[in-house]
C-alpha positions as CSV (number, residue, x, y, z in Angstrom):
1,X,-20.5,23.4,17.7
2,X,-23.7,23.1,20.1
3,X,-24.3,25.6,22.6
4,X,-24.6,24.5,25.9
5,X,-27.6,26.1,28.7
6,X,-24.8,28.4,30.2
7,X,-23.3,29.9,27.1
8,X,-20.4,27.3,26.8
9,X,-19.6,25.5,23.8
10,X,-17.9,22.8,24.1
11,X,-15.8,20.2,21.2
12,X,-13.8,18.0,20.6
13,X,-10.4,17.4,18.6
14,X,-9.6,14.0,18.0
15,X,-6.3,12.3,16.8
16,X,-6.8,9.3,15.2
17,X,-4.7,6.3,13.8
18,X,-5.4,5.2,10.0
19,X,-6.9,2.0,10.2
20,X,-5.7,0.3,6.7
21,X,-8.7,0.1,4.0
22,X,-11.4,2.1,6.3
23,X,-11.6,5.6,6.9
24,X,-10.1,7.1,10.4
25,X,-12.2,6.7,13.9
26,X,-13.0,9.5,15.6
27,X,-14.2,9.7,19.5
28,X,-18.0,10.7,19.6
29,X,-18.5,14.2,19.5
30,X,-19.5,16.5,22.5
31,X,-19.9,19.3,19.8
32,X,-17.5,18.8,17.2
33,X,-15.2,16.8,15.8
34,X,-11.6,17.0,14.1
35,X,-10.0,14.3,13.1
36,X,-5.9,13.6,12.9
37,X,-4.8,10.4,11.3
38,X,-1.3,8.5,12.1
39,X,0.2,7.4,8.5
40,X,2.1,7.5,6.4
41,X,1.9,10.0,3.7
42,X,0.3,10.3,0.6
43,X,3.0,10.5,-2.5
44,X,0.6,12.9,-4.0
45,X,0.7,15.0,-0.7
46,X,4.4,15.0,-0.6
47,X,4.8,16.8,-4.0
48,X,1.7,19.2,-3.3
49,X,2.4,20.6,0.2
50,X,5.5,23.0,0.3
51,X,8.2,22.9,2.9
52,X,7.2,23.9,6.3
53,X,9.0,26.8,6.3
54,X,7.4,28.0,3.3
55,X,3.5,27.2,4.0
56,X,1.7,29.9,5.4
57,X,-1.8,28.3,6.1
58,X,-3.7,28.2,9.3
59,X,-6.9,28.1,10.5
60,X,-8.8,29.5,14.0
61,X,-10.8,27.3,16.4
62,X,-12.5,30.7,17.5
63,X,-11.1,31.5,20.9
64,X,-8.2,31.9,22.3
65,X,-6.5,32.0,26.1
66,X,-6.8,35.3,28.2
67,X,-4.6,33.7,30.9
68,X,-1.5,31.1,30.6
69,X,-3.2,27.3,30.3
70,X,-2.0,26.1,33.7
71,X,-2.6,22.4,33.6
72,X,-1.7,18.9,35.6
73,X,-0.9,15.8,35.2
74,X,-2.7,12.2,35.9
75,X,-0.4,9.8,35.9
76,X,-2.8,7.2,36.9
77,X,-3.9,5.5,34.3
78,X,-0.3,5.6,32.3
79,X,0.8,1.8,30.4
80,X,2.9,0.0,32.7
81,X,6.0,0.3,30.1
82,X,6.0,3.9,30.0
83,X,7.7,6.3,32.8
84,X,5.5,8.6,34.9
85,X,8.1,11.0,35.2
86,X,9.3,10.8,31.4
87,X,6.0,11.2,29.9
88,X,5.6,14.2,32.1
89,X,8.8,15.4,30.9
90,X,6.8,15.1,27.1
91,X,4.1,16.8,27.6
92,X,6.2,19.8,29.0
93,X,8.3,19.8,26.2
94,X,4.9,19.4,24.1
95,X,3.7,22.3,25.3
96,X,6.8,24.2,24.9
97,X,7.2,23.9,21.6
98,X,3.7,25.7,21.0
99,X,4.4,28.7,23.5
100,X,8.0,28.9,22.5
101,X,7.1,29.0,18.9
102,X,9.9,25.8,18.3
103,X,10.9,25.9,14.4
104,X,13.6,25.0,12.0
105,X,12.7,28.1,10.5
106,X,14.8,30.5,11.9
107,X,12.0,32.5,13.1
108,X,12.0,34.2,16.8
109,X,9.4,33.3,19.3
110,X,6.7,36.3,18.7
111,X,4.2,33.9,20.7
112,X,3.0,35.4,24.0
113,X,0.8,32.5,24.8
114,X,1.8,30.6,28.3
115,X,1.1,27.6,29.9
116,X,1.8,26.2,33.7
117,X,2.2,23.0,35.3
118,X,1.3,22.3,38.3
119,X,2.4,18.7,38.9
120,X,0.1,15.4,39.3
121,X,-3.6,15.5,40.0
122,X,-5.4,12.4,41.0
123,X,-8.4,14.2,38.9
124,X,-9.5,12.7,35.6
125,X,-9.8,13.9,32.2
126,X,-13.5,14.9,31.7
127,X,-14.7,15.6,28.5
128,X,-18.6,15.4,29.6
129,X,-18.8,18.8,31.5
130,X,-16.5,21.4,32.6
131,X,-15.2,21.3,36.0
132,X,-12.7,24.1,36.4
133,X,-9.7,22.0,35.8
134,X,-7.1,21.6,33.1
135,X,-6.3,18.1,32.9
136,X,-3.8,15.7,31.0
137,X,-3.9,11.9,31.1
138,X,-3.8,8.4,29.8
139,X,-7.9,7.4,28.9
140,X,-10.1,4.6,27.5
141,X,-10.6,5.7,23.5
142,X,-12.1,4.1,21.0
143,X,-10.1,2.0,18.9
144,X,-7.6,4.0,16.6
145,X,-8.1,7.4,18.4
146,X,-4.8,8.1,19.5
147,X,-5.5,11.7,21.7
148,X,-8.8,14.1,21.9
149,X,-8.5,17.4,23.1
150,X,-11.9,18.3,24.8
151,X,-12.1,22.3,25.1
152,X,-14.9,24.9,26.8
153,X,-15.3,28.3,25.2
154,X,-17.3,30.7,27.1
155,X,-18.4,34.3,25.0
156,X,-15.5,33.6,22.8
157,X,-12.9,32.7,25.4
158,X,-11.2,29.7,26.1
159,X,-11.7,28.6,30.0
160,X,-11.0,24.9,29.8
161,X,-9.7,22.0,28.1
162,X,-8.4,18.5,28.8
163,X,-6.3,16.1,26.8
164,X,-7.0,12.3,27.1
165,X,-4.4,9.7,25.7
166,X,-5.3,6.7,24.3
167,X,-3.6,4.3,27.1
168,X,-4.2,1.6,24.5
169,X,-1.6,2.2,22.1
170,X,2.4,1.6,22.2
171,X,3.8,5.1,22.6
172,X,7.3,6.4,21.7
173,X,8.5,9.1,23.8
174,X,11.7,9.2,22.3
175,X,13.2,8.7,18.8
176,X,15.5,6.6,19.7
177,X,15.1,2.4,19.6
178,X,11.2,3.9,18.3
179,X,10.0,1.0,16.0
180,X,6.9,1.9,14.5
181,X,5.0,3.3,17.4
182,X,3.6,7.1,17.1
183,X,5.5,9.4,19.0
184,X,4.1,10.9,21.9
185,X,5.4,14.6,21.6
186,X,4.3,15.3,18.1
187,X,1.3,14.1,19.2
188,X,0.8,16.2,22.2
189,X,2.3,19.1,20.3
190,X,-0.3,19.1,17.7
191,X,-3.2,18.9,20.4
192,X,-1.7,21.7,22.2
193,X,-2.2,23.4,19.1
194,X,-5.7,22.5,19.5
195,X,-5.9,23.9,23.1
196,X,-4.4,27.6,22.3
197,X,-6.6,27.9,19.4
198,X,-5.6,26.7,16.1
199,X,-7.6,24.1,14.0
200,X,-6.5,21.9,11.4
201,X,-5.6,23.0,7.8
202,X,-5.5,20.7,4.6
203,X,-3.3,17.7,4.2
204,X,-2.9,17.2,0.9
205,X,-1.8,21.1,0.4
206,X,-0.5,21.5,3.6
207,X,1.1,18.0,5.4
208,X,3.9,18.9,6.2
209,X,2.3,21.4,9.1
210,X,2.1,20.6,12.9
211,X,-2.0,21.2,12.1
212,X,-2.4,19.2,9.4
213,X,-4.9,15.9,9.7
214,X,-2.6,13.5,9.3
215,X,0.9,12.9,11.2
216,X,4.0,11.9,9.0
217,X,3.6,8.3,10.3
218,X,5.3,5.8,13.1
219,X,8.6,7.3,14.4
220,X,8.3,10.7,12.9
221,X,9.1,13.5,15.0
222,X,8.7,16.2,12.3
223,X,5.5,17.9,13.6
224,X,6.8,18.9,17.3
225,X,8.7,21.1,15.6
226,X,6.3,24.4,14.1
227,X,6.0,25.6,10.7
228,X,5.2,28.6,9.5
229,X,1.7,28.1,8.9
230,X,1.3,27.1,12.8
231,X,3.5,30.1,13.6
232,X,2.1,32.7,12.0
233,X,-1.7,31.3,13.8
234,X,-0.4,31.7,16.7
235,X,1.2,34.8,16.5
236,X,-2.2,36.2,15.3
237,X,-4.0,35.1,18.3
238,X,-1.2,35.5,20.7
């Protein structure tokens, strides 16, 4: 991370489609980068990485909310195919699934993070500076980046971040009549991850975990849901 004049630091956390015999883009970084790949996974990951309710792993960004994340939406730039109001409907659900600590685990939420929505904003997503706004939207990438999650830390507080979505690719946001498109809420999920904190852990020991690099691949839904890795990271923090 670089620190900026004013005692921010700000980054950068990418998620990234696996382009077939090269290694995964990444957006250029305002500090840092972190990289997710959409694929699918490894056979050697799949009998290294235990069940998600069994991994423990997870790993800090270094800083965390002192306030709920209360964020809005640009619907602007959104593909033509997708629903304004469905996508919106997503990214709340996204988000929920982080502050509501949502598992297959059987574990309570022991999360006290909190975020708020406070409906559409004509205001971009601006990963070049900090302008006091939390913002979610549809964005120009480069090719293969599916999301970044640009953040602001100031004296070891988070005080802003934005999400842009590549409006480039085919999204699911629904399992249903999905054909090998990511899905939009595992995607979010895993960058909201990103924005209250957590940083990615190991794939090949840890895959089956919202945080790990790589998602489970086209029409897989598997990491909206938390393990206990992502749980237990949380928890700490929050």
């Amino acid at each position: 991370m670089t620190t900026h004049p004013r005692g921010l630091v700000a980054a950068i956390a990418a998620l990234s489609l696996l382009i077939i015999g090269a290694g995964p883009a990444s957006a250029q970084p305002a500090g840092s980068v972190h990289a997710v790949v959409l694929g699918e996974r490894r056979s050697n990951s799949v009998g290294i990485a235990p069940a998600p309710c069994k991994d423990k792993a997870y790993k800090f960004l270094g800083a965390k909310w002192h306030r709920p994340y209360s964020w809005a939406f640009n619907a602007t730039a959104t593909p033509s195919e997708l629903d304004r109001s469905a996508v919106a409907t997503v990214l709340k659900r996204s988000f929920a699934n982080i502050t509501g600590a949502r598992n297959d685990c059987g574990r309570s939420d022991r999360v006290s993070a909190t975020s708020d929505y406070l409906g559409r904003t004509r205001r971009r997503v601006n990963c070049n500076a900090p302008d006091g706004h939390n913002v979610i939207g549809f964005g120009r990438l480069p090719y293969g980046v599916l999301a970044v999650t640009c953040y602001w830390i100031r004296r070891g507080r988070m005080v802003e971040a934005d999400i842009k979505i590549n409006r480039f690719e085919s999204w699911a946001l629904r399992l249903r009549r999905c054909r090998d498109k990511p899905m939009l809420e595992a995607t979010i999920t895993h960058e909201a991850g990103h924005v209250f904190g957590l940083d990615h852990i190991g794939e090949r020991r840890h895959g089956r975990l919202t945080m790990s690099p790589y998602l489970d691949g086209p029409c897989q839904n598997e990491e909206a849901t938390l393990g206990l890795g992502d749980m237990r990271g949380l928890e700490a923090l929050y």
